[in-house]
N, C-alpha and C positions, 0 to 999 in steps of 0.2 A: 504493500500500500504506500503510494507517494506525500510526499506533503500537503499536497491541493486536497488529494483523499479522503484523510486525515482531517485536515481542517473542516473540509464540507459533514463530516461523521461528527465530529465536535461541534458543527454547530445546529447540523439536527439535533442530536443529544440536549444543547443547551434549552434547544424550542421545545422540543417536548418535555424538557424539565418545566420550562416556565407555562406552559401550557398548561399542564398540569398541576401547579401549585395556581395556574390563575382559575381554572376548574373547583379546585380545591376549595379556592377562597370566595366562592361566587357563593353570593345571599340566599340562603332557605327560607321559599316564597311562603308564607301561610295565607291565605285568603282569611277575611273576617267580614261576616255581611252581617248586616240586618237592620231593622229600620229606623235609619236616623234624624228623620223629621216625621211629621204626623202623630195622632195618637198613642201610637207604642212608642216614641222617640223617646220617654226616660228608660224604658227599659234598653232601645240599643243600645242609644249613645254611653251609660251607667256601663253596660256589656263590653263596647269599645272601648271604653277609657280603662277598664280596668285589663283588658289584655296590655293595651299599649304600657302599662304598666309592667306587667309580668314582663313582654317583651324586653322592656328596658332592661330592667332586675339580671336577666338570662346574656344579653347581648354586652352588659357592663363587666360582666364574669366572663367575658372570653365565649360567648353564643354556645353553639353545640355541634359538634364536630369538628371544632375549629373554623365554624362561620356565624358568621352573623343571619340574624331572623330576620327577615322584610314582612310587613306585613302589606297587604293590599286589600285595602280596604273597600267597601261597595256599599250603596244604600239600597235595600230592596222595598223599602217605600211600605212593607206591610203588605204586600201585592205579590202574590202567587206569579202571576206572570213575568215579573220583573224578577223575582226570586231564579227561576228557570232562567232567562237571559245568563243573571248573573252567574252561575254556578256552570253553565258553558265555557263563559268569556274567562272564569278563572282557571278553569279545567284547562282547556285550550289554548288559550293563545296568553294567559300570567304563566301558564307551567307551573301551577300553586303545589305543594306537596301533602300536604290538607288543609282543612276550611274549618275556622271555629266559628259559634255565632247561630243563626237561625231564631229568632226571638217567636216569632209566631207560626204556630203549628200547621197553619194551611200552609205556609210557605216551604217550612220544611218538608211537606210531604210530597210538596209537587216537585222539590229541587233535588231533592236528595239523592235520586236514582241515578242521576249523571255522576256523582260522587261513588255510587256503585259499582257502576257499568264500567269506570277508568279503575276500579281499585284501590281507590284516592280513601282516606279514610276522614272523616267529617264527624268532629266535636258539636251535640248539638249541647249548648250551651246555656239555654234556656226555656226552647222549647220541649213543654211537658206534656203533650198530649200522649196516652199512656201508648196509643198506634205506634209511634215515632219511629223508636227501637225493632220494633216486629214487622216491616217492611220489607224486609227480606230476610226470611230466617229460612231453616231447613222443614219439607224435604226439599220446597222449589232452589231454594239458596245454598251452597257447600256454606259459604263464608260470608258474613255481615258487614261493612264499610260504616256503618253506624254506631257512635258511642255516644251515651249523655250522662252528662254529671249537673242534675238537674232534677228536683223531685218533681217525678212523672204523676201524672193526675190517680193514677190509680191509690198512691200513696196520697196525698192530696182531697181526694175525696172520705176516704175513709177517716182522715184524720179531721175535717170537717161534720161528718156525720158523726162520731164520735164529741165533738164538744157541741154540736148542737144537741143530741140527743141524750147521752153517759151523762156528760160533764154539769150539762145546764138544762136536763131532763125536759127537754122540749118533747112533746109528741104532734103535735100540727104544726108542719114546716111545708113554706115556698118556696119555690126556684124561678131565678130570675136570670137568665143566659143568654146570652150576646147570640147573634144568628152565623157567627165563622163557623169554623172548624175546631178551633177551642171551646168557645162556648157550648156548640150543640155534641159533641165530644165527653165534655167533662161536666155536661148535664145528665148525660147517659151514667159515667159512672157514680156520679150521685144519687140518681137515682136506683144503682143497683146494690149501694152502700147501704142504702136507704132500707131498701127490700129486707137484705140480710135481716136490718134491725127488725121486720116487720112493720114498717111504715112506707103508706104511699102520700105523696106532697100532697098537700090538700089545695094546691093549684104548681103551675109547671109553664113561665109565661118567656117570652122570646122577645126579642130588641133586638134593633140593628146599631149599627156602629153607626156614628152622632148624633140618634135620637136624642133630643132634652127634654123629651117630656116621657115621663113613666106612668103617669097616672094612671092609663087603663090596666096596664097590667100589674101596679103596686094594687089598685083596687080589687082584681080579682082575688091577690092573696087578702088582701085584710079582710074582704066578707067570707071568704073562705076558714076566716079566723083562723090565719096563720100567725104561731107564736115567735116566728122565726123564718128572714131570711136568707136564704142561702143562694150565693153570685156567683157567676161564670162570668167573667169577661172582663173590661183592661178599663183603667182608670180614669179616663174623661165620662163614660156612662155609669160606671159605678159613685159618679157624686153627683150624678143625675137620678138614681136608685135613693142615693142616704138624700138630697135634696128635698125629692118626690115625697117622702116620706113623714118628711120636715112640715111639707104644705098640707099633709093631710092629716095634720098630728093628731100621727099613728106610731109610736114607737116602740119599737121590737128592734131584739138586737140580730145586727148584720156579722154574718159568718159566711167567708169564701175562700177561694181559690188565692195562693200568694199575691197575686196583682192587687191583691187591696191596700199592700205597702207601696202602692208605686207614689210619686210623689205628686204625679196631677188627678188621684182619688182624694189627697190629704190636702192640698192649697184647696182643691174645687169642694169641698165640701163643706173647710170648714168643721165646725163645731156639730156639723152634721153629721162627721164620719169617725167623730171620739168616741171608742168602745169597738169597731169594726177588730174584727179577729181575723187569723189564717196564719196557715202554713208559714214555716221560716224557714231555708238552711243557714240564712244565716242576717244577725239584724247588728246594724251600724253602732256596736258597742265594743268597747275596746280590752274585753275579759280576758284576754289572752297577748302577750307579745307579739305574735304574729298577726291578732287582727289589729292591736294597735298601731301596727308599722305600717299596713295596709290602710287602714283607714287616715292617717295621718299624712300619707303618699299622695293619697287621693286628693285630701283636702288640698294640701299644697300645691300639688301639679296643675288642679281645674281650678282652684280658687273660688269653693264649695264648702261649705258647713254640712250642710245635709247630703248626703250623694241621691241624688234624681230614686234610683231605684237599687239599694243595697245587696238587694240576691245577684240582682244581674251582675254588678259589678264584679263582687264575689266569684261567681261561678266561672264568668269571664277568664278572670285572674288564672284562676287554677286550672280553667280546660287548657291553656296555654303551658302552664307546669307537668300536666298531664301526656300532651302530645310530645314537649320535647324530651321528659324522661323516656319517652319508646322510640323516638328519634335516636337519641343516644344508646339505649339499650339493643336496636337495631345495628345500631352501626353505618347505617345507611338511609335515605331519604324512599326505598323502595317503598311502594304505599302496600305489597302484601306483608311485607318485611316488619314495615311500622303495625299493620295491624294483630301481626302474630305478637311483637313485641308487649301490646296494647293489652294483649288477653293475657297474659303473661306477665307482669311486671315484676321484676326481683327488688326494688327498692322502693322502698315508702315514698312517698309523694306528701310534702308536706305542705299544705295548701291552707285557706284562711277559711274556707266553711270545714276542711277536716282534713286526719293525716291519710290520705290515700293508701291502703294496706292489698295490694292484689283487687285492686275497685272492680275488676271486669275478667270474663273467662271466655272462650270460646262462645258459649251460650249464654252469657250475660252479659248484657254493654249495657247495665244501668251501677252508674258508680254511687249513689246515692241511695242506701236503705231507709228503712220508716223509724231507726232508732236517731238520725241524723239530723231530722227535723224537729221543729218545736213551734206552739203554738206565740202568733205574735200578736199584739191590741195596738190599736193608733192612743194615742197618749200625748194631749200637749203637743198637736204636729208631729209627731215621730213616731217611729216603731219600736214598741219596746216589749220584753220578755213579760208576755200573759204571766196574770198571778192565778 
């Protein structure tokens, strides 16, 4: 081999070295959607700001793998149809490695399957329609692409019909359930929570999203002499529920679905929505080092006292600590690779709604059990631990 040889061998070598270390160093896309203006908007943005957190946290430590986390962010508007767009566009042409996020359960079901079909594994991070998870399981399915760390309405419901019924021994209870796919979703299992107990609602009324007037349907429950009721659906109409209730003073106490902590049920209601109860995994109090650093992160970064919607934040945070511990347990960004890692995890996962211990198996991708939750009450504007 001559000199010229030589040099031209030495400097492919160099290029494929730098090639490879620029490979190397090239940013791990996660996508992060959900809706960041409109109605749901404190639960996205509350969801995005608290990954963008985590992201930070992870990328200030030297990222994972030796790279850095990009997030690509998307608004899905609370729209099914833009949901789908989105979850294409990041599939496709962002080259995302998974997708945290989904706030609203029609969205996630309509979008999700493209996260399937690629292999791509997708953190649903808030949405809890109990369906979510079981979209693709076996026989039709070998392997699931869906994970949530999120208490799912079947957990949700029960533990609503449990303090409306056990706790505060109601026996005639309403439902009052938005007309989505959450709402008419997690009326169902309300109503089968319900059954268990031996009890049928003594009315069962439906709303659409922006209604502001409840009347006819608050009126069916109260001549129906309901002692109690019980909400499906997202924070602008649920202070149109405690409102409605206000004008017909008629009060009984309101028991729902976690969206009753979001922060536009709590400004919109007012004095109307003090005593509202529900599910928590996790409420804006700083009982622990880890949620006080979290919470205090928050505060600082958005320049926020209250955070808009404290679950979402929360769960945000942590689906984020969750995907990159099986990124790194993987060893690679492969989306079959991440998902086996995913069912599998050998290290705790220490997160601000809990320490992640093995959260998910093969046949389980609900990281969130029913001992995790706890019941929350609105208090003085804020959400605090039910006595």
């Amino acid at each position: 081999m001559n000199y010229t040889t030589k040099a031209y061998v030495a400097a492919a070598l160099v290029t494929l070295s730098l090639s490879a270390a620029a490979i190397a160093a090239e940013p791990i896309k996660i996508g992060v959607t959900g809706p960041f203006t409109g109605g749901s908007a404190p639960m996205g943005v509350s969801m995005r700001d608290g990954v963008k957190l985590a992201v930070a946290d992870i990328n200030a430590k030297g990222g994972v793998l030796g790279r850095q986390l990009l997030l690509v962010e998307r608004d899905d508007e609370a729209k099914n149809e833009r949901g789908v767009q989105i979850a294409q566009e990041l599939i496709n042409k962002e080259k995302v490695v998974g997708t945290v996020g989904f706030i609203n359960t029609g969205v996630a079901l309509a979008s999700q399957r493209f996260y399937q079909e690629a292999k791509i594994p997708v953190m649903d991070n808030v949405a809890t329609g109990s369906i979510v998870t079981k979209q693709f399981v076996a026989p039709e399915y070998k392997d699931n692409y869906v994970f949530r760390n999120a208490a799912n309405d079947t957990i949700q419901s029960a533990m609503i019909v449990d303090e409306a019924v056990i706790r505060q021994k109601h026996t005639k209870v309403a439902i009052l359930a938005d007309s989505t796919n959450y709402g008419q979703l997690g009326r169902e299992d309300l109503e089968r929570a319900l059954g268990s107990k031996g009890i049928k609602p003594v009315a069962v009324e439906k709303y659409n999203l922006k209604d502001v007037d409840m009347t006819a349907q608050l009126l069916k429950a109260k001549q129906g002499g309901a002692q109690v009721v019980l909400t499906y659906g997202i924070g602008p109409e649920l202070a149109q529920i405690a409102n409605g209730m206000e004008k017909l003073n008629w009060r009984v106490p309101i028991i729902g679905s976690w969206t009753l902590s979001m922060g536009n049920f709590i400004d919109n209601a007012g004095k109307n929505g003090e005593g509202a109860r529900m599910p928590q995994t996790f409420i804006q109090d700083p009982d622990t080092p880890k949620r006080k650093a979290f919470i205090d992160a928050y505060q600082k970064a958005y320049k926020v006292d209250r955070i808009p919607s404290p679950v979402s934040a929360a769960q945000g945070y942590d689906s984020i600590y969750l995907l990159a511990a099986a990124i790194k347990q993987a060893g690679t960004t492969d989306g079959v690779k991440v998902r086996e890692a995913l069912e599998n995890l050998n290290t705790t996962v220490d997160g601000v709604v809990t320490s992640y211990n093995k959260p998910y198996t093969h046949d389980d991708h609900e990281a969130i059990k029913p001992n995790m939750v706890v019941i929350g009450e609105v208090k003085s504007g804020r959400v605090v631990l039910a006595k």
